[in-house]
N, C-alpha and C positions, 0 to 999 in steps of 0.2 A: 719718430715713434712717440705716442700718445703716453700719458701718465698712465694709465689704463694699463696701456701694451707693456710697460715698463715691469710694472707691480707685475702682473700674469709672467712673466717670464722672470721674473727671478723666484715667484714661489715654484715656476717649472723647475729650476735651476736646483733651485734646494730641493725640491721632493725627488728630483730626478739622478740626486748624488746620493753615494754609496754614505754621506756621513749623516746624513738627514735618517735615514733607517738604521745606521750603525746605534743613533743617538738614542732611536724609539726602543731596542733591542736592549741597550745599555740599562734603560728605564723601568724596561721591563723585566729585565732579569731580577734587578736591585729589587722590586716592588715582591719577585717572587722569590728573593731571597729571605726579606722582610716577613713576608706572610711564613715561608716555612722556619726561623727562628719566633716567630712569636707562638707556634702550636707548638714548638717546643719547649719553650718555655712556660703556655698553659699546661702543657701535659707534664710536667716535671712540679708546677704549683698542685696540679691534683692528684697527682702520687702524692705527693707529700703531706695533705689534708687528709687524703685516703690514711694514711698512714699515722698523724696524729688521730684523727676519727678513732684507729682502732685504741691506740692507746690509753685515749680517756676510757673508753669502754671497755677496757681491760682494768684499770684502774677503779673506775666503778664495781666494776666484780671484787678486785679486791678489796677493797672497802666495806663492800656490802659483808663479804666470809667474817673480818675482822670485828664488825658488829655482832653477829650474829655470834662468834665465837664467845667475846666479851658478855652479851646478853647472858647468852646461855652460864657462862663461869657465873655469873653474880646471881643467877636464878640456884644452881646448884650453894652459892652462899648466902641461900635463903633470903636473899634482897627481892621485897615487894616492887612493885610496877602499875605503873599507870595501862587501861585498853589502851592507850590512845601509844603508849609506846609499843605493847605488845604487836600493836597494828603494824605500826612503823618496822620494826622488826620482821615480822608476815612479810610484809612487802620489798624489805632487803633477800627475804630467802626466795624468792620467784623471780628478784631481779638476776639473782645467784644460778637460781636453777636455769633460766632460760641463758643464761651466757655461757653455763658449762654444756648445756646441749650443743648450743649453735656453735662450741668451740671445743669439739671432742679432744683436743692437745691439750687443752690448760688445764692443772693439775688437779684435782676432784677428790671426792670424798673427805674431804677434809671436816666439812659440817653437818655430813651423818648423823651421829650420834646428837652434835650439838643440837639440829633440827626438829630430831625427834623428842628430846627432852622441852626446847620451849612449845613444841605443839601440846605435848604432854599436859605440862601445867596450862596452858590456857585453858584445854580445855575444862581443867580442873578448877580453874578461877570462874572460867564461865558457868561450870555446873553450880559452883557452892557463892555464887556472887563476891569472891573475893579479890578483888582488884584494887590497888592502891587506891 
């Protein structure tokens, strides 16, 4: 038998035993076991983002209320202001109003009143040019 014939008949040998595909099976199983623990693991990393994600965004909200509250107290105790804070301010209550829309559970009306009192004086500042 020729070196040829030798090599050809034992790759027949292996490819033609039950342990040459036991081994491919073995490989393949592992590879897809592999792949289905790593979507688990991606899918468990982005709940978990999903889930910080909302919290800063909630936290933002509350953030924003606490400003806005604070504002408005030191506007009622006659403390002047800069536009440039008034703005800042403006734009905490729309970050406010739009997170209490998009999240009709988290608790509301809290900054009613406060709202409508800093729009109040602005526009009162704005009329009579009086801004810190």
């Amino acid at each position: 038998m020729s070196p040829h014939e030798t090599l050809v008949a034992i790759i027949v040998a292996v490819i033609g035993s039950g342990g040459f595909w036991s081994l491919l099976q073995f490989i393949a199983t592992k590879h897809s076991e592999k792949k289905s623990t790593t979507a688990k693991m991606l899918l468990t990393a982005q709940e978990g983002i999903t889930k910080l994600s909302q919290q800063i965004e909630e936290n933002e909200a509350k953030g924003a209320r606490r400003r806005i509250l604070r504002f408005s107290d030191e506007l009622t105790q006659q403390v002047r202001h800069t536009k440039d804070y008034f703005d800042d301010v403006l734009a905490d209550i729309d970050l406010y109003e739009r997170y209490c829309k998009d999240h009709p559970n988290f608790p509301n009306n809290r900054t009613l009143m406060a709202e409508t009192n800093i729009k109040a004086v602005y526009q009162q500042c704005l009329a009579e040019h009086d801004f810190l």
